[in-house]
Structure formats: structure tokens, C-alpha cells
SEPA-332078 format. One line per field, with one value per residue: chain; residue number from 1; residue in one letter; z, y, x of N, C-alpha, C in turn. Coordinates in steps of 0.02 Angstrom, whole numbers. Each point is the difference from the previous one (the first is absolute). Layout:
N
kette	[A	...]
nr	[NUM	...]
rest	[A	...]
n_up	[Z	...]
n_north	[Y	...]
n_east	[X	...]
ca_up	[Z	...]
ca_north	[Y	...]
ca_east	[X	...]
c_up	[Z	...]
c_north	[Y	...]
c_east	[X	...]
//
This chain:
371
kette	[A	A	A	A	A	A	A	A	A	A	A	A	A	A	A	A	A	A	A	A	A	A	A	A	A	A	A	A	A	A	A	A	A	A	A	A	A	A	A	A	A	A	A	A	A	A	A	A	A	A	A	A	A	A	A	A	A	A	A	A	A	A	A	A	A	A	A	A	A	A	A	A	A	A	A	A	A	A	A	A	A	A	A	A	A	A	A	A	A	A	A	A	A	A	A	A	A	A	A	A	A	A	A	A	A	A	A	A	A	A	A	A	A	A	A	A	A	A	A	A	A	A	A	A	A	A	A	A	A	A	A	A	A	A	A	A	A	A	A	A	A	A	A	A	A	A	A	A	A	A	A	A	A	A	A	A	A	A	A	A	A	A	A	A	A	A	A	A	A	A	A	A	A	A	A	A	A	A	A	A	A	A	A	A	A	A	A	A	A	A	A	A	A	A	A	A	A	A	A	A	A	A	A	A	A	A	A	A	A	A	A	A	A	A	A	A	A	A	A	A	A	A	A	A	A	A	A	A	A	A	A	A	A	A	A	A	A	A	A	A	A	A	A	A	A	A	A	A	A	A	A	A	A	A	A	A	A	A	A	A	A	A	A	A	A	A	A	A	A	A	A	A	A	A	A	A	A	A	A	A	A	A	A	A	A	A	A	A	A	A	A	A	A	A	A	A	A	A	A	A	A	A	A	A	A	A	A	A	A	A	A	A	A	A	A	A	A	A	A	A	A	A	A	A	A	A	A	A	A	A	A	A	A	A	A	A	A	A	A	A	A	A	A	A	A	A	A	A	A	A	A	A	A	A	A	A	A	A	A	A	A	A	A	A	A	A	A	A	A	A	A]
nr	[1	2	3	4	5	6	7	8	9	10	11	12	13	14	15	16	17	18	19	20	21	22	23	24	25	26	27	28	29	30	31	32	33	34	35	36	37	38	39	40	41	42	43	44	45	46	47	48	49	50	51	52	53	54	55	56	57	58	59	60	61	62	63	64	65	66	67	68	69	70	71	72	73	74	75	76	77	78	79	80	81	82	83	84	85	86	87	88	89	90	91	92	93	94	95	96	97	98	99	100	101	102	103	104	105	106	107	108	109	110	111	112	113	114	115	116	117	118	119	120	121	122	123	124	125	126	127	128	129	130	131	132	133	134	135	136	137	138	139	140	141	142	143	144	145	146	147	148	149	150	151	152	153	154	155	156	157	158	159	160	161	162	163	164	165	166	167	168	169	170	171	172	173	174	175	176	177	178	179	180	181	182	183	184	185	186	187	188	189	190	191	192	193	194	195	196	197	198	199	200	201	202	203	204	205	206	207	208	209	210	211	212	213	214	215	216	217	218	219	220	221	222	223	224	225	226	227	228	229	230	231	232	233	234	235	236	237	238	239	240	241	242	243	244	245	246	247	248	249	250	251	252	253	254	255	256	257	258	259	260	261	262	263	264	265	266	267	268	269	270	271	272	273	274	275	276	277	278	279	280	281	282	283	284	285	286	287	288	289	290	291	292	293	294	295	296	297	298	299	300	301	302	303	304	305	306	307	308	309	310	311	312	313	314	315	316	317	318	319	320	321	322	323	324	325	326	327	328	329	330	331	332	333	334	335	336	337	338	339	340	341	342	343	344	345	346	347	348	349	350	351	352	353	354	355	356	357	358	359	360	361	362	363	364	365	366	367	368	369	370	371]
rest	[X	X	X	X	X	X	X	X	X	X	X	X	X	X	X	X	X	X	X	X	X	X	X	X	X	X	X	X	X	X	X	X	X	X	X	X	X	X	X	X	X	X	X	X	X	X	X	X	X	X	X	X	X	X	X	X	X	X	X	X	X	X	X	X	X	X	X	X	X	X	X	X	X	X	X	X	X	X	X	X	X	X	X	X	X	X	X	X	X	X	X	X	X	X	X	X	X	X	X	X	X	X	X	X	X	X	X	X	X	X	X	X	X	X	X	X	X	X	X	X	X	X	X	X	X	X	X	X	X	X	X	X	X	X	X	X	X	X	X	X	X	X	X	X	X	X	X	X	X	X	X	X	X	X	X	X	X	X	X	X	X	X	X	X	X	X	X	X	X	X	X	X	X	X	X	X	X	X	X	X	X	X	X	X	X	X	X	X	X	X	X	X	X	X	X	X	X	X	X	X	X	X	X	X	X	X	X	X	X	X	X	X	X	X	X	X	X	X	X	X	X	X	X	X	X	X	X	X	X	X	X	X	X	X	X	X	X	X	X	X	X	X	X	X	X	X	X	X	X	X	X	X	X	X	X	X	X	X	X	X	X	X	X	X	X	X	X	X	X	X	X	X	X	X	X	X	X	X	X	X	X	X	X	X	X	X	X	X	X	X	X	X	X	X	X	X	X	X	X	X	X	X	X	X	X	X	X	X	X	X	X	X	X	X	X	X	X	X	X	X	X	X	X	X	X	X	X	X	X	X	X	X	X	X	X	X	X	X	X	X	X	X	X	X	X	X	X	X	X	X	X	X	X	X	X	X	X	X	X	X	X	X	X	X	X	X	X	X	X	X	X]
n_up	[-2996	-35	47	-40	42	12	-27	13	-29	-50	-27	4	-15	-34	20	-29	-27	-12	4	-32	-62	-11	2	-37	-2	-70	-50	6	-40	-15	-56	14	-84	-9	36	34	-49	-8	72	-24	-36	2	5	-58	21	-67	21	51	-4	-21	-52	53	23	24	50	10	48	-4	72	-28	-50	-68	-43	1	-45	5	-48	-45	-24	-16	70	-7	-59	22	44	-35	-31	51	13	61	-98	-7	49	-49	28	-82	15	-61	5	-37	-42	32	24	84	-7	21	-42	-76	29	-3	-49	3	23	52	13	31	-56	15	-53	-1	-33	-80	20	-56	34	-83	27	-65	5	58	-22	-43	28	53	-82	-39	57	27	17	-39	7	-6	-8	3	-29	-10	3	-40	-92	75	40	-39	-33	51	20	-9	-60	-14	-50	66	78	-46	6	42	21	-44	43	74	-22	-25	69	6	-48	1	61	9	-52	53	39	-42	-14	-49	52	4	-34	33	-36	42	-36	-39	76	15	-58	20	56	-10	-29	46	43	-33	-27	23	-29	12	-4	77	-13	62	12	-2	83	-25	81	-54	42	-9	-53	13	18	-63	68	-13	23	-11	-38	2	-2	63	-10	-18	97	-5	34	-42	74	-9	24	1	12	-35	-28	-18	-71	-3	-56	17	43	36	-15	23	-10	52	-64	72	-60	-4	-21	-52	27	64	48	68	0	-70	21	39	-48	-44	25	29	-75	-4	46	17	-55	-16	54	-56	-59	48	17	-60	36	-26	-10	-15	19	-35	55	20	-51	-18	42	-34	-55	30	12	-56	-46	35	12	-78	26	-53	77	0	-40	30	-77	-27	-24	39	6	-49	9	-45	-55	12	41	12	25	67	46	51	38	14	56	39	24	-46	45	-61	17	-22	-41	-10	-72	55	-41	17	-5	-3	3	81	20	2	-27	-42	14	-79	15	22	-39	49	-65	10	-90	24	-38	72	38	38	13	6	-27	-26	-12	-40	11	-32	12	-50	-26	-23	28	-43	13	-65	-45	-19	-63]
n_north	[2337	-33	69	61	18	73	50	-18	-42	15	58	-29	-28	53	12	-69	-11	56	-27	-64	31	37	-44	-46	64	4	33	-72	-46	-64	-16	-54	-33	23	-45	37	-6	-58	-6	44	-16	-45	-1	-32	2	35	6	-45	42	5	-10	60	-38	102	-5	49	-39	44	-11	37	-39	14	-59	-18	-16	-22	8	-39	60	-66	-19	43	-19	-47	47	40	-51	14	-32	5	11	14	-61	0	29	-1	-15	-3	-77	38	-59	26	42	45	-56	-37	31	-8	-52	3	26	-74	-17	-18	24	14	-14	-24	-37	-22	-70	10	-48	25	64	34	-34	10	12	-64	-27	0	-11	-55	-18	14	-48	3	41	-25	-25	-74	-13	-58	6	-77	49	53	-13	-45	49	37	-41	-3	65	-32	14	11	35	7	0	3	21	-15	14	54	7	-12	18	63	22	7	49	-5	-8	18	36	6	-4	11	21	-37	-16	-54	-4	61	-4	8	17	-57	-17	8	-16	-49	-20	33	-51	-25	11	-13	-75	11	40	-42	53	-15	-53	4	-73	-53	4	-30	-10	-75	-40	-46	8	-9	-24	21	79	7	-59	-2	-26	-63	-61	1	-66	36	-30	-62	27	37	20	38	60	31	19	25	48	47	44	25	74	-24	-61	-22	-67	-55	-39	-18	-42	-39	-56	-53	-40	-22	-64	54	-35	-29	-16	-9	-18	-23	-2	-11	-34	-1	-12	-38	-40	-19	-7	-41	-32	1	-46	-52	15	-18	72	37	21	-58	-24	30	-31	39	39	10	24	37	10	13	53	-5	4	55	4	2	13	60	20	-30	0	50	16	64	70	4	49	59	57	1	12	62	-44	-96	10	13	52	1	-14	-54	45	-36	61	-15	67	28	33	-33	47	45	-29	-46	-14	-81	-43	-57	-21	10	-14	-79	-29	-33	12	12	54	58	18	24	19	66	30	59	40	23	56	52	2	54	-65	8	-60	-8	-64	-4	-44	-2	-11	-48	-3	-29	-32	59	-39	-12	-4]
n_east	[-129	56	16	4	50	-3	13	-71	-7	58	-36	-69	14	26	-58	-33	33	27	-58	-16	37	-47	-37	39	-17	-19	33	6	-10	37	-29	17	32	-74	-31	38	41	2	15	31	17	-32	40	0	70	19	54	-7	12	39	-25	19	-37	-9	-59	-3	-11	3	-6	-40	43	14	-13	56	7	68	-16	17	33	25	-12	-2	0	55	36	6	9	65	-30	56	11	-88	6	67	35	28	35	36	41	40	11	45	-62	9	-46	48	30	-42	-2	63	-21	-53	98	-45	34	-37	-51	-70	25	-43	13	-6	-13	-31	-6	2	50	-12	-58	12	32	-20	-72	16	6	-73	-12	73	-45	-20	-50	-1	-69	-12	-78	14	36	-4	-36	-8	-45	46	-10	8	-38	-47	17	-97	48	52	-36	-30	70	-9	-53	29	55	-27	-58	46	62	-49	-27	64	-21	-33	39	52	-44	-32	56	27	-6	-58	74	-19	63	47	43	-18	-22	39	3	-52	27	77	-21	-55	74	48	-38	-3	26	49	46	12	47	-11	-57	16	-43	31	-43	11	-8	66	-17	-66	58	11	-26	61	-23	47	-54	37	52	-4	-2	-56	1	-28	-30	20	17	-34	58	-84	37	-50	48	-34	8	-60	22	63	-38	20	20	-72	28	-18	0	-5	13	-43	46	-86	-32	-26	43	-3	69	7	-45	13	67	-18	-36	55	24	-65	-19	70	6	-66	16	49	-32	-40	78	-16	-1	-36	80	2	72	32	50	-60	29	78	-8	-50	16	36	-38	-50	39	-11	-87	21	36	9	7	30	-46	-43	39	-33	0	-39	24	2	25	-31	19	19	14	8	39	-23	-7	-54	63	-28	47	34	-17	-54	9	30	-36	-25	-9	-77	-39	34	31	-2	42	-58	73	-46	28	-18	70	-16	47	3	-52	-43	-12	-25	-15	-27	-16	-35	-24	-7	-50	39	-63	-43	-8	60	39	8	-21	79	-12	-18	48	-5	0	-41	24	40	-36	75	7]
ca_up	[-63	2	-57	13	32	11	23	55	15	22	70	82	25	22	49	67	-11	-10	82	69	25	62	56	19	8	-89	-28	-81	-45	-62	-32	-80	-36	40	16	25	-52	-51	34	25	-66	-70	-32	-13	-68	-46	16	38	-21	41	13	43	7	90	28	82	25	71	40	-19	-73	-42	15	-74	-50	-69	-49	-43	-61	-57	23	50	-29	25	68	-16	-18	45	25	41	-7	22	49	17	-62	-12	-38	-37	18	-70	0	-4	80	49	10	77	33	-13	65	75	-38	8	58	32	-4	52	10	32	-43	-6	-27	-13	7	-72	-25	-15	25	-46	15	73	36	-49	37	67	-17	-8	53	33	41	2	47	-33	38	-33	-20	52	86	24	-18	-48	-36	-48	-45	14	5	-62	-10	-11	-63	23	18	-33	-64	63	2	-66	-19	26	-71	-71	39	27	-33	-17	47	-45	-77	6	37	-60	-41	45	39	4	-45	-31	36	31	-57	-53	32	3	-62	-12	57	-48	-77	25	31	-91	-41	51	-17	39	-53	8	57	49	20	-4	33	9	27	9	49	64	-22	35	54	6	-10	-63	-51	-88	-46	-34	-65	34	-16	61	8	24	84	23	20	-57	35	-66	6	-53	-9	-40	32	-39	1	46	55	45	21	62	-4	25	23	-23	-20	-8	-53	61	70	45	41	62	26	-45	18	87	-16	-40	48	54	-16	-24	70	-13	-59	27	45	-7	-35	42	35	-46	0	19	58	-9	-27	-66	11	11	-62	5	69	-4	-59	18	70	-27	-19	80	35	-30	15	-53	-25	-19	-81	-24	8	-28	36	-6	-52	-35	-56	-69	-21	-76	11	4	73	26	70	50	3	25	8	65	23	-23	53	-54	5	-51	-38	-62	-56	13	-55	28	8	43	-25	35	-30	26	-27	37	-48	-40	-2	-19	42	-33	20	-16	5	-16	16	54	-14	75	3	98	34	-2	-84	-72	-72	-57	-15	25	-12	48	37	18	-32	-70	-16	-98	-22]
ca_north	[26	47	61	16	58	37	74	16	-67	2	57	-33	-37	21	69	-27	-35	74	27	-46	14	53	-32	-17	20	-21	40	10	-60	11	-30	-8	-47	-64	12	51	49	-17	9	69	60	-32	-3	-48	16	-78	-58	20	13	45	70	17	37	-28	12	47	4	28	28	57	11	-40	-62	-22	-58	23	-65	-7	38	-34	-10	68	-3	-54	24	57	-41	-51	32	50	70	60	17	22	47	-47	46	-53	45	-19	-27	16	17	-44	-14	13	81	24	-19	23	71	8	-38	46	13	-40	-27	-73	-33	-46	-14	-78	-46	-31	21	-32	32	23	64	52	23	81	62	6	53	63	29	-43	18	-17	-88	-42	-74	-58	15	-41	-23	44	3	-59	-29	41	-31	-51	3	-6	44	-21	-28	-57	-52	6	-36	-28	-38	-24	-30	-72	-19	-34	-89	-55	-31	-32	-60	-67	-38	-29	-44	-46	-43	-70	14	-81	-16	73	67	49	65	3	61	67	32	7	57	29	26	27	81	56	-4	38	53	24	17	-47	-71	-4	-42	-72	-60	-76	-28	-57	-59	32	70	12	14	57	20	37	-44	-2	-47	-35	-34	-38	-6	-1	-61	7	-2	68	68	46	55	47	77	51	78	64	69	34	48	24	-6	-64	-43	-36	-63	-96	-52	-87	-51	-59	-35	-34	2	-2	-36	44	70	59	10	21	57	42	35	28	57	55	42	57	46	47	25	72	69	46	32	82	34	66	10	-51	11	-59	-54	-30	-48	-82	-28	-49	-56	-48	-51	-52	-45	-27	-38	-83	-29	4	65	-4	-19	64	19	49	57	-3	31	63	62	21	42	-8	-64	-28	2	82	-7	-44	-84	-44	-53	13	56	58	55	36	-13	-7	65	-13	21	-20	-82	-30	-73	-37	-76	-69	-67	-44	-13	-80	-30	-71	-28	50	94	45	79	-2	68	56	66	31	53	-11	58	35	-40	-64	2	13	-59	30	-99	-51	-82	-53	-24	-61	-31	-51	-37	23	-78]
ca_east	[29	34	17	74	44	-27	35	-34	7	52	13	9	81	53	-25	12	81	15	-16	43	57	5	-15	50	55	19	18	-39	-11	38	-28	34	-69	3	-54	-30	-17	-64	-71	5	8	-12	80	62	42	15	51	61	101	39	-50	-42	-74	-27	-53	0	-57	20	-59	-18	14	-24	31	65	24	35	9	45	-57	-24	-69	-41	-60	-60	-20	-58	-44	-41	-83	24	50	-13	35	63	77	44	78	34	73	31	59	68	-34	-1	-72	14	4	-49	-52	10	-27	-59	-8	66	85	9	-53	-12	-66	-23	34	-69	37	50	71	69	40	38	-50	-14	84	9	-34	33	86	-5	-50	41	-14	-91	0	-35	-28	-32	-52	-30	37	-30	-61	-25	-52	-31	-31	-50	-79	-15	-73	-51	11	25	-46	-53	44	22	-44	-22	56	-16	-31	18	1	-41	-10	75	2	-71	11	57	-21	-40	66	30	78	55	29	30	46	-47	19	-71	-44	40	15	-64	-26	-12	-53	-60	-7	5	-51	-43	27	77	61	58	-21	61	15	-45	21	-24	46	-28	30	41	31	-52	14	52	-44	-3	9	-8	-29	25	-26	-36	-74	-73	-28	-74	-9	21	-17	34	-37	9	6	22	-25	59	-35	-66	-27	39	3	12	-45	59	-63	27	-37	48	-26	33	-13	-5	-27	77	-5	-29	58	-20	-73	16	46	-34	-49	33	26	-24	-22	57	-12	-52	30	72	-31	-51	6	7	-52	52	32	27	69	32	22	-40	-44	39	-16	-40	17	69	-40	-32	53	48	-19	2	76	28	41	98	-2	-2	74	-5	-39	-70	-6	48	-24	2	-51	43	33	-36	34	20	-24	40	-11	-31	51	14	33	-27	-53	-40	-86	-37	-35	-26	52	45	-5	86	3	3	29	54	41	31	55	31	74	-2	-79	-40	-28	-61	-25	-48	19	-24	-12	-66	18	-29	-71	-23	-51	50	47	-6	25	-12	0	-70	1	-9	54	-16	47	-52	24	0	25]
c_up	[15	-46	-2	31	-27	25	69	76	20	42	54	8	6	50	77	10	34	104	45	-18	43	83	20	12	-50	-17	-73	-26	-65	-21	-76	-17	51	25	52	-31	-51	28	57	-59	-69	-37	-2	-61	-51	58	61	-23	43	-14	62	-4	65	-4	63	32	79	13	-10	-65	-38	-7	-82	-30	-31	-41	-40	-64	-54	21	32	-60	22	79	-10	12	51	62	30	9	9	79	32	-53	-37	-34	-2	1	-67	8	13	63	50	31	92	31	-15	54	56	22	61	84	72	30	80	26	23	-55	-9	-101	-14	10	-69	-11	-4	65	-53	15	57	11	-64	30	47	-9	8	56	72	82	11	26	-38	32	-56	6	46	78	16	22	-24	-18	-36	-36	50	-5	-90	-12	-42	-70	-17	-18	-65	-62	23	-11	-85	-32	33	-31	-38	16	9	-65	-43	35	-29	-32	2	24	-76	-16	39	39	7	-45	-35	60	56	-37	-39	39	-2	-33	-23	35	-35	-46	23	31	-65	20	64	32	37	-25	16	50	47	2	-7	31	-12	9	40	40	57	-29	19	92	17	-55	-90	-58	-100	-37	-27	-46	39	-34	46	-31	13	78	22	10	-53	14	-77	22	-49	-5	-42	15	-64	24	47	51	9	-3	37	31	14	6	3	-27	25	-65	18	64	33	45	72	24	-41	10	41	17	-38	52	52	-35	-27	65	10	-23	26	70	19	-32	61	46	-15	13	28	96	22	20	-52	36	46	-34	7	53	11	-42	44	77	-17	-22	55	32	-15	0	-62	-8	1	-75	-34	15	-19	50	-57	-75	-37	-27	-59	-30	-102	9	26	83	10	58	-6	19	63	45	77	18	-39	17	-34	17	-89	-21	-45	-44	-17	-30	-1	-13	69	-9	24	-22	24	-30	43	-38	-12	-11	-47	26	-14	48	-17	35	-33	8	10	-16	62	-13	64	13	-3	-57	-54	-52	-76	-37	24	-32	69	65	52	-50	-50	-7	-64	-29	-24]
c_north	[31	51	17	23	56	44	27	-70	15	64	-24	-43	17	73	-67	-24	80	-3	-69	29	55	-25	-37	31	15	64	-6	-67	1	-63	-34	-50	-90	-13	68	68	-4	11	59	38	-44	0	-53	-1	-61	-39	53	8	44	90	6	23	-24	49	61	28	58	53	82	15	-37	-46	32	-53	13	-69	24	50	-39	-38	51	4	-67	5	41	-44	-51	3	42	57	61	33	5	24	-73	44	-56	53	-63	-41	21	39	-50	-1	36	64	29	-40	47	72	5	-23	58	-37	-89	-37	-73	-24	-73	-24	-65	-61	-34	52	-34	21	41	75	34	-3	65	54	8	45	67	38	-30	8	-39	-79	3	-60	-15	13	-45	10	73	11	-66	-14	61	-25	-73	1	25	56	-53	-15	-48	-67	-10	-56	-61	-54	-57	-29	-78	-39	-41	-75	-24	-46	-34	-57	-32	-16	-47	-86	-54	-3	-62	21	-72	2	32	30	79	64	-3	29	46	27	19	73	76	15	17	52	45	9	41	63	28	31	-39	-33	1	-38	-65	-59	-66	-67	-58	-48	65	80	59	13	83	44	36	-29	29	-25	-32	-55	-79	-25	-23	-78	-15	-8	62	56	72	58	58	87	54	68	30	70	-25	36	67	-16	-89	-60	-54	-55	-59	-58	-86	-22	-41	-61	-67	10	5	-31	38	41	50	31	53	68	55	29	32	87	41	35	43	66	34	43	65	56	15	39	77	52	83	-2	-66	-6	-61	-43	-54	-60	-58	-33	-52	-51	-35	-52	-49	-53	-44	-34	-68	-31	10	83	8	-21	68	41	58	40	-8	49	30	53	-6	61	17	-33	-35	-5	77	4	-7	-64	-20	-43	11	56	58	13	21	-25	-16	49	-32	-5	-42	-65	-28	-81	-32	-66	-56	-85	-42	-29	-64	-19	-73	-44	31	64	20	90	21	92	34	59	33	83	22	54	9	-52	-70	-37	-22	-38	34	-69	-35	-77	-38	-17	-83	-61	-44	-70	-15	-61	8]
c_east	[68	35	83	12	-3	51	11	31	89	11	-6	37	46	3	12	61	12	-3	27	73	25	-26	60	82	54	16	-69	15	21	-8	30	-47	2	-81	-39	16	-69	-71	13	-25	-15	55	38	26	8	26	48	81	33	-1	-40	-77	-31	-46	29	-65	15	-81	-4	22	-62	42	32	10	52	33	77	-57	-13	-46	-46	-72	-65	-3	-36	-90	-60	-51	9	36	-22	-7	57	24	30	59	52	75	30	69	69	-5	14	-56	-5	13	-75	-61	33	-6	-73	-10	46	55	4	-55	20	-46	-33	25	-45	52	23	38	96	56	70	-34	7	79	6	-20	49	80	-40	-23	29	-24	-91	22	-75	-27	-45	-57	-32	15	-43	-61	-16	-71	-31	-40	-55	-55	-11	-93	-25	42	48	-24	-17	45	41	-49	-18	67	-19	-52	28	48	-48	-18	41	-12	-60	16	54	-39	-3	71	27	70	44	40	46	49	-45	11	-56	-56	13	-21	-74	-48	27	-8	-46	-20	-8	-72	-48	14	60	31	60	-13	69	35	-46	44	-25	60	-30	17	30	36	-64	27	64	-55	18	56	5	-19	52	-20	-8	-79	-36	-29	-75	26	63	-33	16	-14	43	-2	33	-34	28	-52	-45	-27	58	-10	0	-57	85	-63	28	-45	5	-47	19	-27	-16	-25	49	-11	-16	33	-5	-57	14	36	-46	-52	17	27	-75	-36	45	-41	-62	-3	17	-68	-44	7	40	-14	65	3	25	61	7	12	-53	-58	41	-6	-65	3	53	-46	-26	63	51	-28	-30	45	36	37	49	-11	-23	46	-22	-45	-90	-13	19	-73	-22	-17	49	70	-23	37	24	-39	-80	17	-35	43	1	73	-31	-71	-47	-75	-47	-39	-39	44	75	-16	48	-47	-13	0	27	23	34	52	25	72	-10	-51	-21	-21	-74	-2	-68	-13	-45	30	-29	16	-35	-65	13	-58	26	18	-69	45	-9	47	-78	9	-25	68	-1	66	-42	61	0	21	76]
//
């Protein structure tokens, strides 16, 4: 089941945000609209402008909000306002002197990575002495390990793909432009409760060979490979789903490829388990592919993060140490890419337990065959 976020729910996040920045050496966290405002503080504004509105998260304060005052009635509002101060600074005001009010003089801050640079070169006039780093370079896996309500929406966001993918199977693909899937797949996410759709790969024949391919107006043949990868958020959080067709019986190399990428795949997930390193997972997915004589064709990193974006740490790649944590939910999507042929992938979203991953994709991953 899943519930809402919770008061309680954003204090602790930002008490834990509050302490890796003091662990890292941080003055404190500054937060503008964007996804780790929204899932710090339940906060998102109408619309990003050039009205300033930031988040100050510094270790032994209470956390701050200050909005534009013609919005401070719907910050007031949001799940996480009874755990911070909100104070609204008025039109013809310098938003920047009134934050730098809450900042010290020569701090070191961490900085959400959508911040405007119209915002942080203003602060930087009002505060010429503070230095600034990127949220990801600091704190990148603030947000990786995920709680039980997480998981829980996460899980019910891959559902609702999945069940996008069954239904997709019964439409005709011979004859039709690859945009008209497209187009189908998000109607079905809607219809299965998405608020927005990211994205809808479909990428038939040899356009199946460039992993992020755009649905064009290419029409789908009988005896094309067809690799379908789509997501958006339901419910505020992430789905991300890869699956090849093929149209039509496929012939034995298609056979062959496809089976190579899904041992790949199972593979990577079985060797899931805390304390792991991320790049170990690609490693294994890349061993299996390599040792079919097809790894100079897996061009991409094994995996990505999700959670209230559908890409964010951790990745699944080679040079990343990072050990695997409960709680930690990311993509496992290896992939073969033949130029001017075809492609297949083939993607879940696992979630690492203390007894090892956790499929939150249960389609089939056997190569259907559609008309």
C-alpha cells in the first residue's frame, strides 16, 4: 500500500541531509526548486522563475525556506512546513542579502544541482567570500538508500509498467510508424496511474541498435527486432522498464542475442547483495556479453539510480566503489547493439535487501513475439 509523506517523513530527511553535511565538511545545504527540494521538504513551487526560493539546511539549525511572499501561503502548505521556518521576502527586496542573513560569511555549501546560476552568482555578490559545490559531487548518495515508503511507490510505479507492457503486447506493431507506439505506451502509462511520461523508446530494425533512440516515423516491419523502454513518475516516484520484441518469428541470431542479454541480466541481478561495489554488478553483466563474443556491442553502463527521478545515483558502472546498501533501487539493463541491424535490452528495476535484489519488473523477459 502506498501512503503519503509525512511531516515526520520530511524531518527525517532533512535531520539526515543536516548531518552528511556536517560529516562532509559543509557549512549547511541550499536547496532550490527542483527534485531534492520536493523530497526534502514536500515543496514544489507553481513554477520555477526567477523569483528566488531556497531551502537552508545547516547542522544544528532548523532547516529555512524562503519563498517569494506571494507564494509563502502554499509553502506554508507543504507536508514538510511544520518542520522548518518559511519567511517570504517581497518584490522590489534583495532575495540574496535576505538568504545570506541565514548563511555564514565564509561558508562551504553544498548547492542542488538545478540551481539557477541567475541565483547562485546573486548570493555569491551577497556572500563573496562562501564557495559552493554541486549536491551530486558532494552528497551523491543523499537520496540513494530508499525507506520502506519509498520502496513501496517504487515498486507500484513498476506495476503500473508492467502492466503498460502486457497491454502494449496485444496492439499491432507491423505497419505502423514507431511514434504511433509511442504514442500508445503513453496512453497506457496515463491509464495506469502516471502523472508524467519521460519517455517511450521504440526503436525498430536497426534504430533498435542506438540505445536511446527517439520514436520516429520509421515503419515497423514483420521480422523487426523492437526494443521498448519507457517511464515517467506515479505517485512522485520513478518507473523504467526495458523490453525487445520481436515481430514475428525471429530468426537464430536474434534468438541467440536476446539470450545472451538476458543471462547478462539475470546474472547482474544475482549477484546483488549489500556491500557489493556498483561496478561490480557491470562487470558481471559485461562478462557474460564478452564471453559470447559480443562485448565491444555493449556500449552503456549496466545501470542508473531511481527514485523521484527516473536517473540519479547509484550507477552501475565501472570506477564506481560505492558498496550496494539496503534500500538502494537502480536499473539493471544490459545490452547488445549491432549497427544497422538491431538492438536488444532488457531492464528492471531491482532494489538491493540485506538478503539480496528484489525485482520490482516481473514481466516476462522471454522474447514475446507480436504481430
Amino acid at each position: 500500500m502506498v501512503t503519503s509523506m509525512t511531516r515526520d517523513d520530511h524531518e527525517r530527511r532533512m535531520e539526515r541531509a543536516a548531518a552528511a553535511a556536517a560529516h562532509f565538511g559543509l557549512a549547511g545545504l541550499i536547496v532550490t526548486p527542483g527534485p531534492d527540494l520536493v523530497w526534502l521538504c514536500g515543496y514544489q513551487p507553481p513554477a520555477a522563475t526567477e523569483r528566488l526560493t531556497a531551502l537552508v539546511i545547516a547542522p544544528g539549525r532548523r532547516p529555512r525556506l524562503l519563498v517569494p511572499v506571494l507564494e509563502q501561503p502554499d509553502a506554508e502548505r507543504a507536508a514538510g512546513a511544520d518542520a522548518m521556518d518559511v519567511a517570504g521576502w517581497t518584490d522590489g527586496a534583495n532575495p540574496y542579502e535576505a538568504l545570506a542573513k541565514w548563511l555564514e560569511p565564509e561558508g562551504r555549501y553544498g548547492v542542488s544541482d538545478a540551481t539557477w546560476s541567475l541565483h547562485l552568482l546573486g548570493l555569491q555578490r551577497s556572500l563573496p567570500d562562501s564557495a559552493y559545490r554541486a549536491l551530486t559531487e558532494v552528497l551523491p548518495m543523499l537520496r540513494a538508500v530508499k525507506d520502506a515508503h519509498e520502496v513501496a511507490r517504487l515498486a507500484a510505479a513498476g506495476a503500473a509498467a508492467d502492466a503498460t507492457y502486457e497491454k502494449i503486447l496485444g496492439v499491432r506493431f507491423a505497419g505502423r510508424p514507431e511514434s504511433e507506439v509511442a504514442e500508445d505506451l503513453a496512453r497506457l502509462l496515463i491509464e495506469h496511474g502516471h502523472s508524467q511520461v519521460d519517455f517511450t523508446v521504440v526503436g525498430s530494425g536497426p534504430n533498435g541498435a542506438n540505445p536511446h533512440h527517439e520514436a520516429g516515423e520509421r515503419i515497423i516491419e514483420d521480422g523487426d527486432m523492437v526494443v521498448l523502454d519507457f517511464g515517467g513518475l506515479k505517485d512522485g516516484y520513478g518507473s523504467d522498464t526495458t523490453r525487445t520484441v520481436h515481430v514475428g518469428e525471429p530468426g537464430a541470431e536474434e534468438r541467440k542475442v536476446h539470450d545472451i542479454v538476458r543471462e547478462a541480466q539475470q546474472a547482474a541481478f544475482e549477484a546483488v547483495r549489500p556491500g557489493v561495489a556498483c561496478q561490480e554488478i557491470d562487470r558481471v553483466a559485461r562478462r557474460v556479453i564478452k564471453a559470447a563474443g559480443y562485448g565491444e556491442y555493449f556500449i552503456h553502463r549496466t545501470g542508473h539510480g531511481i527514485g523521484v527521478t527516473t536517473h540519479e545515483p547509484p550507477y552501475l558502472v565501472e570506477g564506481e566503489h560505492l558498496p550496494l546498501v539496503a534500500g538502494m533501487c537502480f536499473s539493471i539493463e544490459p545490452g547488445i547493439y549491432l549497427p544497422g541491424r538491431f538492438g536488444v535490452r532488457i531492464e528492471d528495476i531491482v532494489t538491493c535487501t540485506e538478503s539480496g535484489g528484489r525485482r520490482l519488473n516481473d514481466t516476462d523477459r522471454a522474447l514475446a513475439v507480436v504481430r
